[in-house]
Residue frames as a rotation matrix with the C-alpha (Angstrom) as fourth column:
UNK 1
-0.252 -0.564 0.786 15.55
0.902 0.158 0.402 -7.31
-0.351 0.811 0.469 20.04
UNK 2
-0.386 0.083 -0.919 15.90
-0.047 -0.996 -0.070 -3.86
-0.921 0.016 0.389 18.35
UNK 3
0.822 0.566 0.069 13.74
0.042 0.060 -0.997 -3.15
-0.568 0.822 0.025 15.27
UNK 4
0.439 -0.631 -0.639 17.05
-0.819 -0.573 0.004 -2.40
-0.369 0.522 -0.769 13.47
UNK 5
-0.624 -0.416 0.661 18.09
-0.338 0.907 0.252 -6.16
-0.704 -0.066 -0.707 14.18
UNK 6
-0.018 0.796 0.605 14.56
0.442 0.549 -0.710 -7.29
-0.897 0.254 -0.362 11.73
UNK 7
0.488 0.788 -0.375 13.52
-0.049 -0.404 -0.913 -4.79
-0.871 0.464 -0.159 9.76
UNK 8
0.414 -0.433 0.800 14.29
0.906 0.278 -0.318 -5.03
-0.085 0.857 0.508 5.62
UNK 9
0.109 -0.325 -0.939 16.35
0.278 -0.897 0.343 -2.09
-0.954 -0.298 -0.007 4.68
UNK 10
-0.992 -0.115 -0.055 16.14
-0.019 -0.295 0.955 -2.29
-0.126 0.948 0.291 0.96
UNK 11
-0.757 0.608 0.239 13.31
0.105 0.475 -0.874 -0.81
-0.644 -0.637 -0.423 0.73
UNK 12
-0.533 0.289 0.795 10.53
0.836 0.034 0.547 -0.39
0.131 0.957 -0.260 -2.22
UNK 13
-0.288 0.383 -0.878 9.50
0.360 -0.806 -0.470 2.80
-0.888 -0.451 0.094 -2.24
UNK 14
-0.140 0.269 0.953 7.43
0.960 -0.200 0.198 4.93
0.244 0.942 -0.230 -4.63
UNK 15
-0.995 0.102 0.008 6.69
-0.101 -0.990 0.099 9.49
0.018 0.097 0.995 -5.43
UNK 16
-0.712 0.516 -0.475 3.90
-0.048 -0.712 -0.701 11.06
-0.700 -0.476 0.532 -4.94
UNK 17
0.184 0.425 -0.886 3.08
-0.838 -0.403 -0.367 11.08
-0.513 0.810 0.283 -8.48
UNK 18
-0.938 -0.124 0.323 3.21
-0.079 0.985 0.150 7.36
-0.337 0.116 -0.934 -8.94
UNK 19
-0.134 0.931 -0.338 0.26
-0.845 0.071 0.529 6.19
0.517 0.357 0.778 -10.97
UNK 20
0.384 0.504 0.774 -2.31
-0.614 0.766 -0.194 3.60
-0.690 -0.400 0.603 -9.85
UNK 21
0.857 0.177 -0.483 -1.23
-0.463 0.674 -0.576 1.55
0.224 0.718 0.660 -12.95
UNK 22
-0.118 -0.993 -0.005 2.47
-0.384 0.050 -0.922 1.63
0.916 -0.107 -0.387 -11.65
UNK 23
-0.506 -0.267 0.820 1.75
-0.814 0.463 -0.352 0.68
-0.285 -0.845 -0.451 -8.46
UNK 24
0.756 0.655 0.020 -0.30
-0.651 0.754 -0.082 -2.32
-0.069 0.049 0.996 -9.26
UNK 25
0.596 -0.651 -0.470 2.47
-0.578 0.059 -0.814 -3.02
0.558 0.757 -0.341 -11.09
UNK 26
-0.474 -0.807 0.352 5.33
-0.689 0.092 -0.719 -2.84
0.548 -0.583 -0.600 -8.15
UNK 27
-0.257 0.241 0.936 3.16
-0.948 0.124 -0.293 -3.95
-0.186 -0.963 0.197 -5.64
UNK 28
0.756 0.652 -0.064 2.36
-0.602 0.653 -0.460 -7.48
-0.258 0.386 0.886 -7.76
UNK 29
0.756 -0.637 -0.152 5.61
-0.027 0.202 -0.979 -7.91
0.654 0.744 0.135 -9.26
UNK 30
-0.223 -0.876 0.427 7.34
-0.494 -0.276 -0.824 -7.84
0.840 -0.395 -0.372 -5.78
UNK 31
-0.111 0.160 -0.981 4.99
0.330 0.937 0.116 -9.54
0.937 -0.311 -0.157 -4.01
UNK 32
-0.937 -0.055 -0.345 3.88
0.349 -0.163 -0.923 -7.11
-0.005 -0.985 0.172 -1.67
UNK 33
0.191 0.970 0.148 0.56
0.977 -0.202 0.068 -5.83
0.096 0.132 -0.987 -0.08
UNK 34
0.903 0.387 -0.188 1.79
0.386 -0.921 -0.040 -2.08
-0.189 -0.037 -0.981 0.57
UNK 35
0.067 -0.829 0.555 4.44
0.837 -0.256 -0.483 0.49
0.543 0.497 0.677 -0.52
UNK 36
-0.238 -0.095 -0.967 5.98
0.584 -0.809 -0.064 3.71
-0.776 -0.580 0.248 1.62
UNK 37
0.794 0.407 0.452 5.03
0.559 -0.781 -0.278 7.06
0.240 0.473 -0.847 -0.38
UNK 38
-0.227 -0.824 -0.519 8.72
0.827 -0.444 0.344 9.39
-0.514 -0.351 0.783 -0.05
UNK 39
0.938 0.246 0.244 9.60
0.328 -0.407 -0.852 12.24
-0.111 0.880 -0.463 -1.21
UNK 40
0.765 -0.630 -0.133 13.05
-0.265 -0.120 -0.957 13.49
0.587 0.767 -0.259 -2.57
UNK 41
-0.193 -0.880 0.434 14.40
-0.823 -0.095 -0.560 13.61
0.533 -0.465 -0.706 1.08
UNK 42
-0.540 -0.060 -0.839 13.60
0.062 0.992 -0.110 10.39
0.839 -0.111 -0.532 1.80
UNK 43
-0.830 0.513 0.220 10.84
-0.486 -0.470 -0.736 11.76
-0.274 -0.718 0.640 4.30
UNK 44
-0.838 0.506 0.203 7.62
0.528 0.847 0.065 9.85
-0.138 0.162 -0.977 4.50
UNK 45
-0.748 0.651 0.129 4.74
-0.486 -0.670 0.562 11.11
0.452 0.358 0.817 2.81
UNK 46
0.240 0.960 0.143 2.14
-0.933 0.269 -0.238 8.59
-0.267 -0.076 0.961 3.23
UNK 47
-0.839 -0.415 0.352 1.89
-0.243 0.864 0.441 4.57
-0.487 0.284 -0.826 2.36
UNK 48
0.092 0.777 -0.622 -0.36
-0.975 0.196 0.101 2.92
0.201 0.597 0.776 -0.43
UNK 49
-0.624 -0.397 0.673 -1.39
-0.550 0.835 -0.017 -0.35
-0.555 -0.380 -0.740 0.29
UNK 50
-0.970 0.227 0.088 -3.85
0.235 0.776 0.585 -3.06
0.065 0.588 -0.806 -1.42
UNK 51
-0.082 0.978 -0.193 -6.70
0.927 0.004 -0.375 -2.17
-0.366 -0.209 -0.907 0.46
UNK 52
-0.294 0.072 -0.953 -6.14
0.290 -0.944 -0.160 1.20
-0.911 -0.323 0.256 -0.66
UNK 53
-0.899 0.185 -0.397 -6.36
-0.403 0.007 0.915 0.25
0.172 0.983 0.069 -4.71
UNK 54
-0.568 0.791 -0.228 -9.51
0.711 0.611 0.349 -2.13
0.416 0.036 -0.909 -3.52
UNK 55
-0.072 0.600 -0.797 -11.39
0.921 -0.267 -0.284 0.41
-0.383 -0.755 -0.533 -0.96
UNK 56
-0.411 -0.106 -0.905 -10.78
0.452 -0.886 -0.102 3.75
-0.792 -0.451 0.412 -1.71
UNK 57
0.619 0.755 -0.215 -13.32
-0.095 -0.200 -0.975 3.93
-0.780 0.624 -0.052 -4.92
UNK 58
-0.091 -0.781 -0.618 -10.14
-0.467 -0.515 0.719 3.20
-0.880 0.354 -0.317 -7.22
UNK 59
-0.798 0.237 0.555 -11.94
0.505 0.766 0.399 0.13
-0.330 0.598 -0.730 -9.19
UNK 60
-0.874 0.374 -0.309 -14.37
-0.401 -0.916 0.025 1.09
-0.274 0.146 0.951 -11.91
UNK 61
-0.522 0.764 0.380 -17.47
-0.258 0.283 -0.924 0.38
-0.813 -0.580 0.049 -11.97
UNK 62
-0.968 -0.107 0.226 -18.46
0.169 0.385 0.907 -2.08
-0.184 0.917 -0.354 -15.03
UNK 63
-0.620 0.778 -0.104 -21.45
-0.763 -0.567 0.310 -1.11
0.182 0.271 0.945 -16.88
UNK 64
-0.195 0.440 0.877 -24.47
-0.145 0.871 -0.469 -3.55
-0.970 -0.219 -0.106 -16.21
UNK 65
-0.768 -0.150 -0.622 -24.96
-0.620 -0.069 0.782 -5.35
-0.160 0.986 -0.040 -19.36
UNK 66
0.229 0.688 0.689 -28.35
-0.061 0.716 -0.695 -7.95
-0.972 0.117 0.206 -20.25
UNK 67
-0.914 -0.336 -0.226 -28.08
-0.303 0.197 0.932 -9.52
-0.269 0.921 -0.282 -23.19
UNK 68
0.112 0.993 -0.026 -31.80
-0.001 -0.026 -1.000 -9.22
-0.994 0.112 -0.002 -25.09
UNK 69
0.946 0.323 -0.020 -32.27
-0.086 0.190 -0.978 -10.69
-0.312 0.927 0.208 -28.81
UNK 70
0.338 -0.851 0.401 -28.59
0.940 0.285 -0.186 -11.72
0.044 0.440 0.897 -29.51
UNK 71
0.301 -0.186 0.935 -27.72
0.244 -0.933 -0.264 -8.39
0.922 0.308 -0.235 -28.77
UNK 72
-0.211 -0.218 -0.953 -26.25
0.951 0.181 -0.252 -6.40
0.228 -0.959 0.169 -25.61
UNK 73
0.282 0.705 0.651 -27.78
0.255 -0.709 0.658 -4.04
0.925 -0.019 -0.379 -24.31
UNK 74
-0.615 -0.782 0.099 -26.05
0.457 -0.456 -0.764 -1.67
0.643 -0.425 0.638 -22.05
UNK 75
0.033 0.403 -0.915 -27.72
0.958 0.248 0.144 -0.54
0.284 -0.881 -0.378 -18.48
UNK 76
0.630 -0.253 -0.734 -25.75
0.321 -0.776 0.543 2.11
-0.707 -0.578 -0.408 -17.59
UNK 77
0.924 -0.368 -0.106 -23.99
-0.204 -0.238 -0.950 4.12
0.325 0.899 -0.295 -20.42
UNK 78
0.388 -0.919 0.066 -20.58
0.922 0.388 -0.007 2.99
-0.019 0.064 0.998 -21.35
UNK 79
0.105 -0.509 0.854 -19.63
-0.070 -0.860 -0.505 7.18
0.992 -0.007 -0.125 -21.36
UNK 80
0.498 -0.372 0.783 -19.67
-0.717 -0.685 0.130 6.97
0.488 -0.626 -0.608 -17.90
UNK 81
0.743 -0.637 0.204 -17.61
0.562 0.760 0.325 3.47
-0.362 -0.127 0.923 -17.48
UNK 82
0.254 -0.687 0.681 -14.95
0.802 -0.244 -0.545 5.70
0.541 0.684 0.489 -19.92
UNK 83
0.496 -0.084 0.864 -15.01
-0.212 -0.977 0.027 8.51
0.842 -0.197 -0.502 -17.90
UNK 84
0.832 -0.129 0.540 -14.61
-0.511 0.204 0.835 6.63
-0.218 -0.970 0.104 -14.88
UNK 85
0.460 -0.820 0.342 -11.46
0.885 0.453 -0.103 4.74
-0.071 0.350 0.934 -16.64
UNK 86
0.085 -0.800 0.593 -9.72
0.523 -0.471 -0.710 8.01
0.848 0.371 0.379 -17.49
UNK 87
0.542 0.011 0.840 -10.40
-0.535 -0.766 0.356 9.51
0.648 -0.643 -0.409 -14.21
UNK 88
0.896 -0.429 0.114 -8.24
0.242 0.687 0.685 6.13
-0.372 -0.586 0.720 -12.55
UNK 89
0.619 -0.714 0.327 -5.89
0.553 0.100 -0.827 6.66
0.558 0.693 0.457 -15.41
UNK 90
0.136 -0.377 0.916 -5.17
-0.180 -0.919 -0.352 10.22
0.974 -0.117 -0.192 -14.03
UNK 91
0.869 0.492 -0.048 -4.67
-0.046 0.177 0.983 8.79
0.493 -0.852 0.177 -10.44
UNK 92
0.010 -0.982 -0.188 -1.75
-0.250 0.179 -0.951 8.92
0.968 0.056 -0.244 -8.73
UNK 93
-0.223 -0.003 -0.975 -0.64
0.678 0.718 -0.157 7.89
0.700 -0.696 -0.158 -5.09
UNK 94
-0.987 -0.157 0.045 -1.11
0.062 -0.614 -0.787 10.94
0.151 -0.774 0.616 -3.38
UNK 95
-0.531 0.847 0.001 -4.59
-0.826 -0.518 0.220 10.71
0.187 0.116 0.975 -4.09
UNK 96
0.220 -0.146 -0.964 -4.68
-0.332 0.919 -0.215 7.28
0.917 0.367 0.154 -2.65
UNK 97
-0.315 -0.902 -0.297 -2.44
-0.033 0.323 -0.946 6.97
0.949 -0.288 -0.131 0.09
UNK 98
0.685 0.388 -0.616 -2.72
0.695 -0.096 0.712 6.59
0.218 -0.917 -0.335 3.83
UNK 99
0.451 -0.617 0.644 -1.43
0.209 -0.629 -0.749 9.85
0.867 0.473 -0.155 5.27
UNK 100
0.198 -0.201 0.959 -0.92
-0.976 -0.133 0.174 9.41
0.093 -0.971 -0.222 8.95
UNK 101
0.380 -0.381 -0.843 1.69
0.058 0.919 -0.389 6.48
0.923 0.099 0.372 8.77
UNK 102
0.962 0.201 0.183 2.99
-0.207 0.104 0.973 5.16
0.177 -0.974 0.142 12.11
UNK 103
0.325 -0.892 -0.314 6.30
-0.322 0.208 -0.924 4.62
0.889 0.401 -0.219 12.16
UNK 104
0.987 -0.161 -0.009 8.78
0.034 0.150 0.988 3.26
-0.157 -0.975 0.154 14.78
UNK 105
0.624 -0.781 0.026 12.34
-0.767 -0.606 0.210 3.85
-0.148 -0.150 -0.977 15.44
UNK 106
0.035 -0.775 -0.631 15.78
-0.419 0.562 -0.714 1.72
0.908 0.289 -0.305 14.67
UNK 107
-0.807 -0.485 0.336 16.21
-0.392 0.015 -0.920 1.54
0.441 -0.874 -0.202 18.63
UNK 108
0.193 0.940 0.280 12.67
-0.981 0.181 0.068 0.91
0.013 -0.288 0.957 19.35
UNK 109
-0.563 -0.311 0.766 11.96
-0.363 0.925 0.108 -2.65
-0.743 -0.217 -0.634 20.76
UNK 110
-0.972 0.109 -0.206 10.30
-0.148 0.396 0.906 -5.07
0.181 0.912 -0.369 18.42
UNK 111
-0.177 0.941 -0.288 6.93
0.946 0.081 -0.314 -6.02
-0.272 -0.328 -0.905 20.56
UNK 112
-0.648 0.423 -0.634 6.43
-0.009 -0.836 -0.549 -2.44
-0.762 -0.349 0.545 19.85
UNK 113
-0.664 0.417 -0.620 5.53
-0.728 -0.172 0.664 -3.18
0.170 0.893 0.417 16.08
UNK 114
-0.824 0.535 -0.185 3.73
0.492 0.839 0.233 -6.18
0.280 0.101 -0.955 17.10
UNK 115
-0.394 0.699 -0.597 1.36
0.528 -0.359 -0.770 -4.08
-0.753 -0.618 -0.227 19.41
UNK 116
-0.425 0.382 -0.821 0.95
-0.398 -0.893 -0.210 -1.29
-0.813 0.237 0.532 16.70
UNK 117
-0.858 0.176 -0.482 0.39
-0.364 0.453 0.814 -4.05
0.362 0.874 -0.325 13.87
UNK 118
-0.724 0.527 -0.444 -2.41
0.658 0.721 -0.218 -5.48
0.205 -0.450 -0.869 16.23
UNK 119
-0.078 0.661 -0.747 -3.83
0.702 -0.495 -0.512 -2.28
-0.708 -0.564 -0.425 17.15
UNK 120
-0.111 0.402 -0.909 -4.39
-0.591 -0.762 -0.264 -0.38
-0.799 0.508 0.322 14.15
UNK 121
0.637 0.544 0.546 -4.71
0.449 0.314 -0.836 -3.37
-0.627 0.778 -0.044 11.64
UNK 122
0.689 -0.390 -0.610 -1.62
-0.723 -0.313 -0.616 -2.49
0.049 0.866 -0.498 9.49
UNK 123
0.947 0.058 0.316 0.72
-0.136 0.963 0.231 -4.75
-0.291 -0.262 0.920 7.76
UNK 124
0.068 -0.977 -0.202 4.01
0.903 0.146 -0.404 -3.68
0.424 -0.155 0.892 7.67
UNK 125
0.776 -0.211 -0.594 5.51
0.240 -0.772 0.588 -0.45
-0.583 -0.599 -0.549 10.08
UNK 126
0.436 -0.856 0.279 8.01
0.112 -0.256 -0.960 1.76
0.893 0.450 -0.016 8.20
UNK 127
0.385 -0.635 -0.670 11.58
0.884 0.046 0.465 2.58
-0.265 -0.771 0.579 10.35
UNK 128
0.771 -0.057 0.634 12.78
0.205 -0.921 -0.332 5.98
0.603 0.385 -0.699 10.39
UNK 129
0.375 -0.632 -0.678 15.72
0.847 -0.063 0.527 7.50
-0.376 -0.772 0.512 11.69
UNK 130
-0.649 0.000 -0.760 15.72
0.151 -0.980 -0.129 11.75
-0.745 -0.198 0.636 12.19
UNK 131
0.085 0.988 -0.125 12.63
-0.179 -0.108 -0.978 11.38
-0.980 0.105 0.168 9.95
UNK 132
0.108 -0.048 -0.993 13.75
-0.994 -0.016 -0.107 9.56
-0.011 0.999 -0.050 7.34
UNK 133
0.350 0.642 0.683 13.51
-0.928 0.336 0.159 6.44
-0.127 -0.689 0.713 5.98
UNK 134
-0.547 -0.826 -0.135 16.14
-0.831 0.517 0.205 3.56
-0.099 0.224 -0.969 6.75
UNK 135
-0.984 0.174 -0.032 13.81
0.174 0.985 0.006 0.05
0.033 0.001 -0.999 6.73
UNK 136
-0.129 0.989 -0.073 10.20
-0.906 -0.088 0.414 -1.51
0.403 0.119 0.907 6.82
UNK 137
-0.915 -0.340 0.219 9.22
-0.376 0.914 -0.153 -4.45
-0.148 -0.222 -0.964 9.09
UNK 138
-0.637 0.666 -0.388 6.37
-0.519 0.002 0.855 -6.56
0.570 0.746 0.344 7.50
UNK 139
0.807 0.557 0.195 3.86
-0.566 0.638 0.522 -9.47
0.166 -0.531 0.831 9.21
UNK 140
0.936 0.209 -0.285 5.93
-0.185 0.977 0.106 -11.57
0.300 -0.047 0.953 7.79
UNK 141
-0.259 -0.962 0.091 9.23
-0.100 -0.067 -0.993 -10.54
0.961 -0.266 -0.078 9.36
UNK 142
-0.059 0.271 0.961 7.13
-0.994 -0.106 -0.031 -10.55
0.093 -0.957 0.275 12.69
UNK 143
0.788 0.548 0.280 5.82
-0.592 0.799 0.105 -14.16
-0.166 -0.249 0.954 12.06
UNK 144
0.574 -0.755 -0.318 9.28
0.016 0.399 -0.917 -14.99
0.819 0.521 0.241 11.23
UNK 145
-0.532 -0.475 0.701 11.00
-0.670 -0.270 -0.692 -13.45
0.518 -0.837 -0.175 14.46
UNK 146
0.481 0.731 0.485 7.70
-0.875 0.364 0.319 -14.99
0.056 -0.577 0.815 16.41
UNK 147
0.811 -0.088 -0.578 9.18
-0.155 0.921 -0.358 -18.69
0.564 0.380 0.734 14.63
UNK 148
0.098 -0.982 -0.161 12.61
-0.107 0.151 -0.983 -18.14
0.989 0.114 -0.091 15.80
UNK 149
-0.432 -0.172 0.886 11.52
-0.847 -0.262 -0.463 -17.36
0.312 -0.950 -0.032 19.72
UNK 150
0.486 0.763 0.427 9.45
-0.860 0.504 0.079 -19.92
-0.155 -0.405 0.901 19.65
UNK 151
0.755 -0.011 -0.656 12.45
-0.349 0.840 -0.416 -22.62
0.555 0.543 0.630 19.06
């Protein structure tokens, strides 16, 4: 089967200059774990994914707090919890993103995305055709195809 036959072609895509708040956003509200990164010519830049808001230092770091005489009492200074909040604020996806995205082709067979989804540990493969991008095939279009051979 040809990746063209699977893959989704409406795909969710976000700019460069996509905040971290905005993806959270998309990427919750759609019910996905990662998002391509374009730019005007529909040319992959790069992909943000979950692990990338969780891993890539994008979560700030709450102050320790002890509570001593009815009172709290603050470990680490709340200036640098604030600092670290406006410095996410100012985040955006390029500063984020994975920039060496794999990609595979309309014509390309499926087993190829299985292999590359197995060997590099990623969970969806954009499609491209003349470097741009027409689809995206996910796990769960794989574990879906997988269902269908397997009846």
């Amino acid at each position: 089967m040809k990746v063209k036959e699977l893959m989704s072609s409406n795909v969710i895509t976000i700019k460069k200059d996509t905040t971290i708040e905005e993806i959270a956003h998309i990427l919750t509200e759609n019910n996905i774990s990662g998002v391509p990164v374009i730019n005007d010519n529909n040319e992959i830049l790069g992909m943000v994914s979950q692990k990338d808001l969780l891993y890539k230092d994008v979560q700030p770091r709450f102050p320790a707090v002890v509570e001593l005489l009815g009172g709290l009492i603050f470990l680490k200074g709340v200036k640098h919890y604030n600092e670290e909040l406006k410095k996410l604020v100012a985040m955006k996806a390029e500063d984020i993103m994975t920039r060496n995205v794999i990609t595979v082709g309309e014509e390309d067979e499926v087993e190829a995305i299985a292999e590359i989804m197995v060997e590099k540990d990623v969970n969806r493969v954009p499609v491209v055709r003349d470097g741009k991008l027409t689809g995206i095939v996910s796990r769960a279009d794989m574990v879906r195809y997988i269902a269908r051979m397997l009846e």
